[in-house]
ZAVO-331038 format. One line per field, with one value per residue (C-alpha): residue number from 1; z, y, x. Coordinates in steps of 0.001 Angstrom, whole numbers. Each point is the difference from the previous one (the first is absolute). Example, Ala and Ser with C-alpha at 12.3 -4.5 7.8 and 13.67 -1.06 7.14 Angstrom:
nr = (1/2)
pz = (7800/-660)
py = (-4500/3440)
px = (12300/1370)
END
This chain:
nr = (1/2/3/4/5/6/7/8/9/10/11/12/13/14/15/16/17/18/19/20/21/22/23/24/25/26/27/28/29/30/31/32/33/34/35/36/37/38/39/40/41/42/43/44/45/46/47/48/49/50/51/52/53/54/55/56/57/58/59/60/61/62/63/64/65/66/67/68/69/70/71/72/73/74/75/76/77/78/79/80/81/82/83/84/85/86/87/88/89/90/91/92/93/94/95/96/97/98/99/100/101/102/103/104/105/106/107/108/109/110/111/112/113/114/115/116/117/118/119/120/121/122/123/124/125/126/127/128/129/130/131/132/133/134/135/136/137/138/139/140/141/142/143/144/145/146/147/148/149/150/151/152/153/154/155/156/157/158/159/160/161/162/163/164/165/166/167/168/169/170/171/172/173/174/175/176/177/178/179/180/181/182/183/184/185/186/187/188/189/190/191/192/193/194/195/196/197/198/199/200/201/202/203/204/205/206/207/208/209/210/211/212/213/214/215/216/217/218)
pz = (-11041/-1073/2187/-1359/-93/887/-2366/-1196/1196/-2446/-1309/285/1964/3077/3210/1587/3437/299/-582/1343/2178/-2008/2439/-2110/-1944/-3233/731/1867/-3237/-2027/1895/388/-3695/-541/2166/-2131/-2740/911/1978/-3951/-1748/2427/-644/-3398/-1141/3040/2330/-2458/-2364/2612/-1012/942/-3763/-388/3579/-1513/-3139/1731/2876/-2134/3012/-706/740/1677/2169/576/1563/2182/1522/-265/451/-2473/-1668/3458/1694/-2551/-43/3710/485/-2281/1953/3254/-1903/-951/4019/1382/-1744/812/3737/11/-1612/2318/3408/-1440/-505/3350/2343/-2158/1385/2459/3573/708/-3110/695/-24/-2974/-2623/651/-638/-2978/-1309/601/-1766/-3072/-6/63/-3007/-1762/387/-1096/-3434/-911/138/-3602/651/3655/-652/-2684/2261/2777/-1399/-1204/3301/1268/-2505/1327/3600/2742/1747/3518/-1353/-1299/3398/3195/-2913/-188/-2458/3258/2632/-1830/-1001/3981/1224/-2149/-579/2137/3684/-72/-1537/2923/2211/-1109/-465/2419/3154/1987/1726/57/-2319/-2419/19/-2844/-928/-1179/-1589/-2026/-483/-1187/-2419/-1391/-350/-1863/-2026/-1199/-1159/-1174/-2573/-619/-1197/-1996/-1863/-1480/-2928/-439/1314/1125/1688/1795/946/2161/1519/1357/1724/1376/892/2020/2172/936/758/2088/1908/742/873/2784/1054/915/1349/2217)
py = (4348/3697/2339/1516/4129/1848/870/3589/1943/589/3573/-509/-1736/-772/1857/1938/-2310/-3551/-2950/-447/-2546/-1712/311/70/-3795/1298/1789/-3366/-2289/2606/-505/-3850/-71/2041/-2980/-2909/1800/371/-3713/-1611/1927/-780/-4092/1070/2157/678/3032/2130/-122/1973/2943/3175/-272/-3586/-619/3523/-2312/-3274/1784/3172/2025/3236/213/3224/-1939/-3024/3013/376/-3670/-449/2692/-2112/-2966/-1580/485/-1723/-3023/-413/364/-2404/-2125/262/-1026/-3398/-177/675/-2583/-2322/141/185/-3481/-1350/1834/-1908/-3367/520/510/-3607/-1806/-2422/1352/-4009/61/186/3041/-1804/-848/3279/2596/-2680/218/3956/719/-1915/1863/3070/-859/-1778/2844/2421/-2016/632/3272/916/3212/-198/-1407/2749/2541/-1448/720/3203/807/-1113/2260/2955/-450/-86/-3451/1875/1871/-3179/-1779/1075/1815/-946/-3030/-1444/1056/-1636/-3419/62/1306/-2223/-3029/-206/724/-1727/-2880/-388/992/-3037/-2971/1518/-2405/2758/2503/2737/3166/3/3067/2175/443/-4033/779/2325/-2134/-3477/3036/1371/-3709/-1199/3031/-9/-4120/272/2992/-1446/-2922/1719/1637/-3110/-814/-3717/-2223/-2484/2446/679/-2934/-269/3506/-1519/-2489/2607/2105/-2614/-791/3372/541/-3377/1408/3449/-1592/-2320/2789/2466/-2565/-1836)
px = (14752/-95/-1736/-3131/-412/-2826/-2548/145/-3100/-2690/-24/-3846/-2429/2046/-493/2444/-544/762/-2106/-3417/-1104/-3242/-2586/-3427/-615/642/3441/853/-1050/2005/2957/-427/-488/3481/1302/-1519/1220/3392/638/-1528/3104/2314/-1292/115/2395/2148/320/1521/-2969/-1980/-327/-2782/-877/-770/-1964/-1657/-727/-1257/-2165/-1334/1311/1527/3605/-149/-2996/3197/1634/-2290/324/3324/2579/2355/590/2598/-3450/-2235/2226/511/-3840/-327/2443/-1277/-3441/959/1881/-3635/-1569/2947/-388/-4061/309/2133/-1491/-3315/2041/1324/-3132/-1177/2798/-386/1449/893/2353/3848/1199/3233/-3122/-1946/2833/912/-3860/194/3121/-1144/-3354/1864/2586/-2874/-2367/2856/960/-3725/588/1523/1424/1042/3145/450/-1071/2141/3214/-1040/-819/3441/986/-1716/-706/3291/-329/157/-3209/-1762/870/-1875/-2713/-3371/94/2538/-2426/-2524/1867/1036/-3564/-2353/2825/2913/-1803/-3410/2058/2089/-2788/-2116/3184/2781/51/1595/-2862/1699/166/3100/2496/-705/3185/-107/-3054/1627/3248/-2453/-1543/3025/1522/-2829/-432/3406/-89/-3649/760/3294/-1944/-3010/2359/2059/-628/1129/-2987/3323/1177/-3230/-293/3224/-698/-3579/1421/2857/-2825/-1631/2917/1024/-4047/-204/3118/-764/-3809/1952/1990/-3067/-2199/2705)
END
């Protein structure tokens, strides 16, 4: 997949610093808009149809006012990534504190890690804007970043917390390693495209889950 290059800086409009951060409601629904605008193309159209022009079409926001969200396009898209990641892990941190602490620890990581893919094949662009962000973003800077610290804060830990028989706290470091394992075999399996192949790659998924589970909780 070809790497994408920074947009050139408007000769206009743009400020000299870098982006803002949207404090004030309306700069934070301009920005989220931006987002919505550029995750529908993606489902649409694919990443390379985003553009500072066409979200400056669809949203009626200047593109020298894009600029001033989003430094360049890499940045749009992996916001826009780390959007659909967000809503991802809220679904299954509420899924999770539903659960029944009396279930085994086997059919709750096996509900879990269907939510999760489930929740993520709704998403229309997030497989889109998943390989685009392998694309852009180094693995080492994608693992042990925030959307890890969140799948590990909000997912991983209070999952083991409530269905681990061991009392205990676990090392970090496995924390990490179940993160970066799952990770790795989750996007490898968002991004297939054959449904028969996805189908093989679940159950793959669950047995390397199951094991690493045993092996932190033993």
């Amino acid at each position: 997949m070809k790497q994408f290059q920074l947009l050139p800086k408007p000769e206009a409009g743009a400020p000299a610093t870098g982006p803002v951060v949207p404090r004030q409601k309306r700069a934070q629904r301009t920005r989220t808009a931006l987002l919505a605008a550029a995750e529908a193309l993606v489902a649409t159209e694919g990443a390379d149809a985003v553009t500072t022009t066409r979200l400056a079409e669809i949203t009626g926001v200047s593109v020298g006012t894009i600029y001033r969200y989003f430094s360049d396009r890499e940045q749009l898209l992996l916001a826009a990534y780390d959007g659909t990641v967000v809503r991802i892990v809220e679904t299954c941190g509420e899924a999770l504190a539903d659960l029944d602490p009396g279930m085994p620890m086997a059919a709750a990581a096996r509900k879990l890690l269907g939510l999760y893919l489930d929740t993520a094949e709704t998403i229309p662009a997030h497989s889109g804007l998943l390989a685009t962000m392998r694309a852009l973003r180094p693995i080492e800077a994608d693992q042990g970043g925030g959307n890890e610290a969140s799948i590990v804060g909000d997912i991983v830990a209070p999952f083991l917390q409530k269905f681990s028989a061991g009392s205990g706290a676990v090392d970090p470091s496995r924390l990490h390693f179940l993160s970066v394992l799952m990770g790795t075999l989750v996007d490898l399996y968002l991004v297939t495209p054959d449904t028969s192949d996805r189908t093989g790659l679940r159950e793959e998924i669950e047995a390397h889950m199951l094991l690493a589970l045993e092996r932190l909780s033993g």
